[in-house]
C-alpha positions as CSV (number, residue, x, y, z in Angstrom):
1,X,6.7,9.7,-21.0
2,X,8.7,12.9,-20.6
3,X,8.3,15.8,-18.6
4,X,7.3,17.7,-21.5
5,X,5.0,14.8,-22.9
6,X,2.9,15.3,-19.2
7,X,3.0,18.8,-19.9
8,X,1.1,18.9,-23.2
9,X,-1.2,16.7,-22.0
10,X,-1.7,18.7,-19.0
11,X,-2.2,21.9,-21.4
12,X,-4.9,19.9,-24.1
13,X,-6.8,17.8,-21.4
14,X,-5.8,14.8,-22.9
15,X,-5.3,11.0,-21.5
16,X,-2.0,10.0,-21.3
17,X,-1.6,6.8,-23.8
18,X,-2.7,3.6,-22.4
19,X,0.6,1.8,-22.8
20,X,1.7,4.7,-20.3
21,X,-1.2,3.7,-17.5
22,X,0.3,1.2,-15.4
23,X,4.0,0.9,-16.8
24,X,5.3,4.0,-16.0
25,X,6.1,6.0,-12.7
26,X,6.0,2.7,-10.5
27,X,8.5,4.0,-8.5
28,X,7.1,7.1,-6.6
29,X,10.6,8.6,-5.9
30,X,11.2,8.8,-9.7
31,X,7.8,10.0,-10.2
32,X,8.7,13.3,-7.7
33,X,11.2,13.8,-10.2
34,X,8.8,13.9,-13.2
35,X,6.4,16.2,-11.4
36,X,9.4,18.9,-10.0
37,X,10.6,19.0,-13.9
38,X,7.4,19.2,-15.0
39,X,6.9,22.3,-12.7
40,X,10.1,23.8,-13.5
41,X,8.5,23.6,-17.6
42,X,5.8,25.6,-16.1
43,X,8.4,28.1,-13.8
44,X,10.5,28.9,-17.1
45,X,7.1,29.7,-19.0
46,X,5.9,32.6,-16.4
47,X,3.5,30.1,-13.8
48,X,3.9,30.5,-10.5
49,X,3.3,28.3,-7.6
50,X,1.7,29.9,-4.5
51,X,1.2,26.7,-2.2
52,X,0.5,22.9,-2.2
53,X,-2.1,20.4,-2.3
54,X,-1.5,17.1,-0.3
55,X,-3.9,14.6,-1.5
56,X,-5.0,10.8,-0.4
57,X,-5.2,12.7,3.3
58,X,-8.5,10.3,3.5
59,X,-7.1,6.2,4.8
60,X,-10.2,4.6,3.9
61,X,-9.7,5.6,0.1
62,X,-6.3,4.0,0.0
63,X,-6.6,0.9,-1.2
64,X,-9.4,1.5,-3.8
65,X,-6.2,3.7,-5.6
66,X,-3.9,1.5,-4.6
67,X,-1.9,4.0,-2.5
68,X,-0.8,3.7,1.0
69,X,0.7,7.4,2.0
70,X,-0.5,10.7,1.1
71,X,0.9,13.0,-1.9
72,X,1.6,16.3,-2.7
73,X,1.7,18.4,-5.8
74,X,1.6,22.3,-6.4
75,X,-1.0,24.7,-6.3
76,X,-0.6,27.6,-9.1
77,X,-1.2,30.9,-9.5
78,X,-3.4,30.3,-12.6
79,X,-5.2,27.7,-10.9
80,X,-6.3,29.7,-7.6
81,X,-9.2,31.2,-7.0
82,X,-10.6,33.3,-3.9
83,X,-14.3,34.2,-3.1
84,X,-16.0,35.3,0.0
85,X,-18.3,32.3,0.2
86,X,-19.6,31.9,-3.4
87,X,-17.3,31.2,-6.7
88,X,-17.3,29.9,-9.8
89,X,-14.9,28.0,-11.7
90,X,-14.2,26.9,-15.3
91,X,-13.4,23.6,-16.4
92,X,-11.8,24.0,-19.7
93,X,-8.8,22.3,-20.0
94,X,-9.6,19.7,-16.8
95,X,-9.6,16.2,-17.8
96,X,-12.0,14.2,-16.1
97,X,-12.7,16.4,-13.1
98,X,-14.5,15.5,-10.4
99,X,-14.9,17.8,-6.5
100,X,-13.5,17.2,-4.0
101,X,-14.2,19.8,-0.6
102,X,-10.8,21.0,1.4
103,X,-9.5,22.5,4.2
104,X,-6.9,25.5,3.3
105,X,-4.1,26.1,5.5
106,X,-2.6,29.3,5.5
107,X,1.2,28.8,6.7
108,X,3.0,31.8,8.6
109,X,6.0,29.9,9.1
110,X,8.1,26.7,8.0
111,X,8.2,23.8,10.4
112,X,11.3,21.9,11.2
113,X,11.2,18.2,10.3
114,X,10.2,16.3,13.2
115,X,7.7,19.1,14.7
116,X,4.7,18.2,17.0
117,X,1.2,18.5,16.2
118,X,1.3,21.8,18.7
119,X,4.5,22.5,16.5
120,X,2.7,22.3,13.7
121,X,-0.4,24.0,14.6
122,X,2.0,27.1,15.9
123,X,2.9,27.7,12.6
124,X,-0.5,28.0,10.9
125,X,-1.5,31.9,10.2
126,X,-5.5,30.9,9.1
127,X,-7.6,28.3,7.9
128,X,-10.5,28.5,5.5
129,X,-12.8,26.2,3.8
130,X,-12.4,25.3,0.3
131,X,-13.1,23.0,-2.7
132,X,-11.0,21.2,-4.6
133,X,-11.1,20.4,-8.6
134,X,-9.3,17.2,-8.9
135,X,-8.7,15.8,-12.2
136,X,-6.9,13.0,-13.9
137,X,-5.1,11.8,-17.5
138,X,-5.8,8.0,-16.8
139,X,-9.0,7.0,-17.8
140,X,-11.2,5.6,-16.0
141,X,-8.9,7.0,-13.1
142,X,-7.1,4.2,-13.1
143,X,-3.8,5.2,-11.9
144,X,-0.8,3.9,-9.4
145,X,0.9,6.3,-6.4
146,X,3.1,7.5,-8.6
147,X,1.3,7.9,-11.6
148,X,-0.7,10.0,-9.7
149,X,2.2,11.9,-8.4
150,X,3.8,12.2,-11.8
151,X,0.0,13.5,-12.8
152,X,0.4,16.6,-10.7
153,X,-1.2,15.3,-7.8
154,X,-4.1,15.2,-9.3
155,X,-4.4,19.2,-8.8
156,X,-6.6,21.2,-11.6
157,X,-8.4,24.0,-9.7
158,X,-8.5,25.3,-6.0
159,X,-11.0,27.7,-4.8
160,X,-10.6,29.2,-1.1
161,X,-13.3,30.8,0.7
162,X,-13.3,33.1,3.9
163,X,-10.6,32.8,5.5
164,X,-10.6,33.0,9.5
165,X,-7.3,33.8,11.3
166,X,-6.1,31.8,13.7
167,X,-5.3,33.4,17.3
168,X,-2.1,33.5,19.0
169,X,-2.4,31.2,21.7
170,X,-3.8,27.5,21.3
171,X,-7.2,27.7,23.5
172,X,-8.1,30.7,22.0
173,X,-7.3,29.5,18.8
174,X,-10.4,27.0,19.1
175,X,-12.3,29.8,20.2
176,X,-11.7,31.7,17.2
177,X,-11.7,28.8,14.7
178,X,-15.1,28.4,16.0
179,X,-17.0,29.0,19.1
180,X,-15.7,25.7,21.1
181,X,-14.2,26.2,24.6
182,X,-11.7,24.0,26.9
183,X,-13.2,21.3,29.1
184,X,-13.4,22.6,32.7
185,X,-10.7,20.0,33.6
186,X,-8.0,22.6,32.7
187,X,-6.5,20.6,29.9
188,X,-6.9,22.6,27.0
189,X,-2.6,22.7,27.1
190,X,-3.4,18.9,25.9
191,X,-5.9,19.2,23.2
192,X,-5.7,17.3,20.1
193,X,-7.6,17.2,16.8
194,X,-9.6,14.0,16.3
195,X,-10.9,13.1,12.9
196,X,-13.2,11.1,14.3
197,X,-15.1,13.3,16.6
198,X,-16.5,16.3,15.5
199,X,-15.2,18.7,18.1
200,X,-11.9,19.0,19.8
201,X,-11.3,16.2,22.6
202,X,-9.2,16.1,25.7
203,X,-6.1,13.6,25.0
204,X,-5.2,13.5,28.8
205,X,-6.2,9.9,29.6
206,X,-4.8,10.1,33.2
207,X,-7.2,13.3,34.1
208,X,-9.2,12.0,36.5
209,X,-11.6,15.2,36.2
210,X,-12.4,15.0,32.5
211,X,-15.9,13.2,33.4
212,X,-16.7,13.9,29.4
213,X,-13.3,14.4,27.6
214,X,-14.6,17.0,24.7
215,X,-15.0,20.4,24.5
216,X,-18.7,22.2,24.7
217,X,-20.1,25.3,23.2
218,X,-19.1,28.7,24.3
């Protein structure tokens, strides 16, 4: 299919034919193609993008989709939506969506290639929770990487709630984010993100004085 093809289906909510599904797009470095002219269709007709999506984030999904890295895709102006903790959103012109709930990064600046997860955190302005509307053109979503690539990403609908801003220096970021404070071992310099554990942990493994490595309430 063509760029313009995925476009009109995109516009009608249609499924792409099924002697598309599974032929096409197995290569996901052609598919990145397909999607970036398929967003500069929707650039030359007055859309504009305002962020990205990455999907497939989530490992233990992977192999039911039969992708092994995660993907990203653009967010749009016309597909955006802000509230302060309550929203509504339409789903005309979604094909088979389905929710999915997010974490919104706000990004104050760009990071270099090979930046740390400190790095990385420096350059994030706020955070904020959000759902995602997810939605796919291969029934059944049945779909490779890069079918789901060339698909958009999968992106039909973001909507951001509150959104918190992050503090200028790491500890008291926590803090701010909300309400956790550094272990008393002093190691907060050290602190790492598990998606495992529900609070911040101490990723010193040589700190003899880290009796319980995680943070406590405030």
């Amino acid at each position: 299919m063509s760029p313009q093809d995925i476009l009109q289906h995109l516009d009608r909510a249609t499924l792409w034919p099924a002697r598309e599904t599974n032929a096409a797009w197995a290569d996901v470095a052609a598919a990145y193609q397909a999607a970036l002219a398929v967003r500069a269709l929707r650039i030359a007709r007055g859309e504009r993008p305002v962020g990205y999506k990455i999907g497939f984030t989530n490992r233990t999904i992977w192999q039911r989709y039969g992708v092994f890295a995660p993907i990203w895709g653009t967010v749009w102006h016309g597909t955006l939506q802000v509230c302060d903790g309550e929203g509504r959103s339409a789903l005309t012109h979604l094909c088979q969506p389905r929710l999915e709930p997010e974490i919104v990064f706000g990004i104050a600046a760009t990071p270099s290639a090979n930046a740390s997860l400190d790095q990385m955190f420096d350059c994030v302005d706020w955070l904020a929770p959000g759902f995602e509307i997810v939605q796919s053109h291969h029934a059944g979503w049945k779909f490779s990487a890069g079918e789901a690539v060339a698909d958009g990403s999968l992106h039909g609908r973001l909507l951001v709630g509150p959104a918190r801003r992050c503090a200028t220096s790491r500890p008291a970021r926590w803090r701010s984010m909300n309400g956790w404070r550094p272990p008393a071992c002093g190691c907060a310099g050290t602190t790492r993100w598990s998606s495992r554990a529900a609070v911040p942990t101490c990723s010193t493994a040589r700190c003899t004085r880290c009796v319980t490595p995680r943070w406590t309430r405030a």
